[in-house]
KEKE-3310 file (N, C-alpha, C; in steps of 0.2 Angstrom, whole numbers, plus 5000, padded with zeros to 4 digits):
npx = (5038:5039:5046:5042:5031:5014:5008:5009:5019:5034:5050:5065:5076:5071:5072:5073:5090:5097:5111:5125:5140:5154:5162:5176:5177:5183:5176:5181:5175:5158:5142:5129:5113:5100:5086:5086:5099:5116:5128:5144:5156:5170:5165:5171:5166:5152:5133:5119:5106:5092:5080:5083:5093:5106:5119:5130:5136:5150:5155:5156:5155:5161:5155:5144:5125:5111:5094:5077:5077:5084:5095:5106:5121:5134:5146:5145:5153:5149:5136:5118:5103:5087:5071:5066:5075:5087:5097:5106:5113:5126:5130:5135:5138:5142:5138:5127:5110:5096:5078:5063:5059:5065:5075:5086:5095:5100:5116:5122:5132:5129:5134:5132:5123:5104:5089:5072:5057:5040:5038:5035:5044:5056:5070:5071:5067:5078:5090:5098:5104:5113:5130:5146:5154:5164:5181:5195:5214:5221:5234:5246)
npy = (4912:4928:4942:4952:4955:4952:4965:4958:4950:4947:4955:4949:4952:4956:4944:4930:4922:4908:4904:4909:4918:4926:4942:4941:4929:4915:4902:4891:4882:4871:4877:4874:4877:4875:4885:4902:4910:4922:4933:4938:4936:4930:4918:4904:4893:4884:4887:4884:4887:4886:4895:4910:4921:4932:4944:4953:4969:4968:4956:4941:4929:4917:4908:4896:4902:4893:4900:4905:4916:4931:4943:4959:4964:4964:4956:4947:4932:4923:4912:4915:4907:4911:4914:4928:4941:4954:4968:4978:4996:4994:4982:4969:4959:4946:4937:4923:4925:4919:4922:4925:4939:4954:4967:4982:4992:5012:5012:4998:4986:4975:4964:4952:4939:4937:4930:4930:4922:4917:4907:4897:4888:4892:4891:4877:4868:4872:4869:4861:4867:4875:4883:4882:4895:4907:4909:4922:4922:4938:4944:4959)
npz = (5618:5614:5608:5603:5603:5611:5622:5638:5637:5646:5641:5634:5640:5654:5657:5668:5670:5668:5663:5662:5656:5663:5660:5656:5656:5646:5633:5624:5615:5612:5616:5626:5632:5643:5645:5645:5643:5647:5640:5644:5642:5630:5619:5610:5596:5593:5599:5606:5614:5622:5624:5624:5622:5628:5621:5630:5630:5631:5628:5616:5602:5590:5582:5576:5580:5590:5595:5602:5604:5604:5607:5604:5609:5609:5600:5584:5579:5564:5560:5563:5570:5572:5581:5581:5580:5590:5586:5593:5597:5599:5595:5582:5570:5560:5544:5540:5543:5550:5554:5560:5564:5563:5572:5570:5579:5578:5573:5574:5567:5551:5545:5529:5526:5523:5528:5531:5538:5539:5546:5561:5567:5562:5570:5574:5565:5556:5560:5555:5545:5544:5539:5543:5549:5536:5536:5533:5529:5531:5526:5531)
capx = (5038:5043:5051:5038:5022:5007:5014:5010:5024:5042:5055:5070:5081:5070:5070:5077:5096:5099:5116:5128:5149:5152:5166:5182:5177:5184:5175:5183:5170:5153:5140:5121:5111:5093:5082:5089:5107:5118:5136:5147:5164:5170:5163:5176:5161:5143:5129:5113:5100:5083:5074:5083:5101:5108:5124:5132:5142:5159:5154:5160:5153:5163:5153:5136:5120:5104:5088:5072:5073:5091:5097:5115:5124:5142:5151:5147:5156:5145:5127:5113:5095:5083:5063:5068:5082:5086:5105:5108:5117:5132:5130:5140:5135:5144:5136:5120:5104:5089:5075:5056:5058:5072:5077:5089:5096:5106:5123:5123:5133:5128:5137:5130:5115:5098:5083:5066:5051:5033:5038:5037:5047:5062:5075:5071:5068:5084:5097:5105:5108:5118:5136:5153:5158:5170:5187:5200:5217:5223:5241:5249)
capy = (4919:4932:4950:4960:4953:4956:4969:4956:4947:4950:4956:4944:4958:4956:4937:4926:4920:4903:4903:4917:4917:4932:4947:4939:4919:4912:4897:4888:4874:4873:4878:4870:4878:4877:4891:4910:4914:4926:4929:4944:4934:4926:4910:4903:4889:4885:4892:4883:4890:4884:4900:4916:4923:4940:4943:4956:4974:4966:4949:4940:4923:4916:4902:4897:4903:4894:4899:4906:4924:4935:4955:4955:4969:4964:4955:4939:4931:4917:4912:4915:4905:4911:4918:4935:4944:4962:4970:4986:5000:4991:4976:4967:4954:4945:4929:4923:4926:4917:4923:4928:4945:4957:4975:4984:5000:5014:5011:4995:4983:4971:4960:4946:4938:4937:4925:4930:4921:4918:4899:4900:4882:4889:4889:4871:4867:4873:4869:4857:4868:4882:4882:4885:4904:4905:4915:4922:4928:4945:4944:4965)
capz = (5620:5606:5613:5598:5602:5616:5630:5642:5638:5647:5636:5635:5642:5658:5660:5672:5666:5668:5664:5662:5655:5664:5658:5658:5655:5639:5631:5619:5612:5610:5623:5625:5638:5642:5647:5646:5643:5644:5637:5641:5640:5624:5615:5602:5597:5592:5603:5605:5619:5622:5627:5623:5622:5628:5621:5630:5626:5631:5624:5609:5599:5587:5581:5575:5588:5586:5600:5600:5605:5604:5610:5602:5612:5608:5593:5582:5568:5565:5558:5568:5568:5579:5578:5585:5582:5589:5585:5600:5593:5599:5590:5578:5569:5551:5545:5539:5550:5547:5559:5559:5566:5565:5573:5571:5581:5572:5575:5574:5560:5551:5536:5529:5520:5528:5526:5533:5535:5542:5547:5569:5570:5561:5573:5577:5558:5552:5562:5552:5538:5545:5537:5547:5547:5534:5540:5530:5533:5527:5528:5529)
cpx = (5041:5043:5046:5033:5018:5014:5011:5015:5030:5049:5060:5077:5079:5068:5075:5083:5097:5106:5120:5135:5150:5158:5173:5182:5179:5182:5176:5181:5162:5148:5132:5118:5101:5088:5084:5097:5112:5125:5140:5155:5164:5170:5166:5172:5155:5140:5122:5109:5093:5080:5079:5090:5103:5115:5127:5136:5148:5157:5154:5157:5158:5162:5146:5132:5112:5101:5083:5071:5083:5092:5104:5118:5130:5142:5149:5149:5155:5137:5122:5106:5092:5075:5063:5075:5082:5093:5104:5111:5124:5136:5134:5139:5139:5142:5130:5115:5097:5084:5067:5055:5065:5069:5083:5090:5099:5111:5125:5125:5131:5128:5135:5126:5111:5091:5078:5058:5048:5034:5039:5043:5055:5066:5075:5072:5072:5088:5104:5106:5110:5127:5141:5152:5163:5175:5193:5207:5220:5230:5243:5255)
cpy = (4923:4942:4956:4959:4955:4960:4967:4952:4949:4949:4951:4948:4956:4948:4934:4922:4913:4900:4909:4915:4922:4936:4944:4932:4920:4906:4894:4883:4874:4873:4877:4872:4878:4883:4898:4910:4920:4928:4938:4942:4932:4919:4910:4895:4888:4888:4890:4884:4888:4890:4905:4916:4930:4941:4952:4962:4972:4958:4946:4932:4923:4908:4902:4896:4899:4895:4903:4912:4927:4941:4952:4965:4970:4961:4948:4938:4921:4919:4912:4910:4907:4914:4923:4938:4951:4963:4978:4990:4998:4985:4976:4962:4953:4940:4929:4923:4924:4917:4925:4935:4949:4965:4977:4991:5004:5012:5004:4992:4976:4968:4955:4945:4937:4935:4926:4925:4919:4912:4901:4893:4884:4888:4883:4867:4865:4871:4864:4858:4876:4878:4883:4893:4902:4910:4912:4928:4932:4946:4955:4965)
cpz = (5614:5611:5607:5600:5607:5621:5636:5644:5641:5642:5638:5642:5651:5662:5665:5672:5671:5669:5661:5662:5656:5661:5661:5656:5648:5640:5625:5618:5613:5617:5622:5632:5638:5646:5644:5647:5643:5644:5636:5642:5634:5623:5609:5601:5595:5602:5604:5612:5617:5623:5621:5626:5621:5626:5623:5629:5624:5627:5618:5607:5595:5586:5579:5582:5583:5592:5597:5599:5606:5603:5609:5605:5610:5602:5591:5577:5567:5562:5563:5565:5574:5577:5578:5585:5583:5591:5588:5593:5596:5597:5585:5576:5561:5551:5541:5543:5545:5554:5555:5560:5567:5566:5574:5573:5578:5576:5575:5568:5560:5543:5535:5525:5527:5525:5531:5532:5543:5549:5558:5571:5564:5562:5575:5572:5556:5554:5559:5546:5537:5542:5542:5546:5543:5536:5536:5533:5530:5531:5527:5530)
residu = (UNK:UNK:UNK:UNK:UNK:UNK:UNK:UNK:UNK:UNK:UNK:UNK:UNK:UNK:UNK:UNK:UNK:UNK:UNK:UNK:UNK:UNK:UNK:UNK:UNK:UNK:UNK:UNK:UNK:UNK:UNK:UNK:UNK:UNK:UNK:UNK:UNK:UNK:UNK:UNK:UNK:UNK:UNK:UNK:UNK:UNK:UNK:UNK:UNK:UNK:UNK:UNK:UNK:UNK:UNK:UNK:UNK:UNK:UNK:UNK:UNK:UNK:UNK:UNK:UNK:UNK:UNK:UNK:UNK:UNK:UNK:UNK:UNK:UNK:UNK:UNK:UNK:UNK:UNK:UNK:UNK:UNK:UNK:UNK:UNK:UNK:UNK:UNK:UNK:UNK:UNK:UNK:UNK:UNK:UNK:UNK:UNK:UNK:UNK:UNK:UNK:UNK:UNK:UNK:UNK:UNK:UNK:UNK:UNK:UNK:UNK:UNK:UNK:UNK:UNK:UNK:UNK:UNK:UNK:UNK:UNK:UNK:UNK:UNK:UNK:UNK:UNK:UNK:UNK:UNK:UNK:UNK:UNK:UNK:UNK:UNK:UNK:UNK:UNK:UNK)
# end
């Protein structure tokens, strides 16, 4: 299912949530869900989803995300791989993004490098040549 194509498909936005780290949940370590997720606590960790991943306003990654389909509302500092990517005008995004389809809203950031292509099996392809985030610290 891809969230750009016929308009008989349902948006990710209006899919069925499978599992859900709601506003307040801290996850410290890595999270593997199947179907629909959605994530308005913070994840200090990777991020793999089988379907489609809504990261919420309040909501924060700090880790690599790889699924199929992604609406990024809140904050990530980590690489993404997915076929569909679409960054809110609340979004936050630093890392590299390797995706089939990206949108962006105004207001939204987004630092990083960024690899597009045709290929439909990249999120599945690539996954084992996403890097760490790298993180540095700025002493004042």
């Amino acid at each position: 299912m891809s969230i750009f194509s016929k308009k008989d498909k349902v948006t990710l936005d209006l899919q069925s949530i499978s599992t859900l780290i709601s506003e307040g949940c801290i996850l410290d370590g890595n999270l593997k869900a199947p179907a629909f997720a959605r994530i308005d606590g913070q994840v200090t960790g990777d991020v793999m989803v089988d379907e489609g991943l809504i990261l919420g306003e309040k909501g924060s990654i700090l880790g690599n995300i790889i699924t199929k389909e992604m609406v990024v509302y809140g904050t990530i500092t980590g690489n993404i791989q997915t076929n569909s990517l679409e960054i809110k005008s609340t979004g936050k995004v630093s890392g590299e993004i390797r995706t089939q389809t990206l949108a962006v809203e105004n207001g939204a950031v987004y630092n990083g490098s960024l690899s597009m292509t045709q290929n439909n099996k990249l999120a599945q392809s690539q996954s084992h040549k996403l890097s760490k985030p790298q993180h540095k610290m700025i002493e004042v």
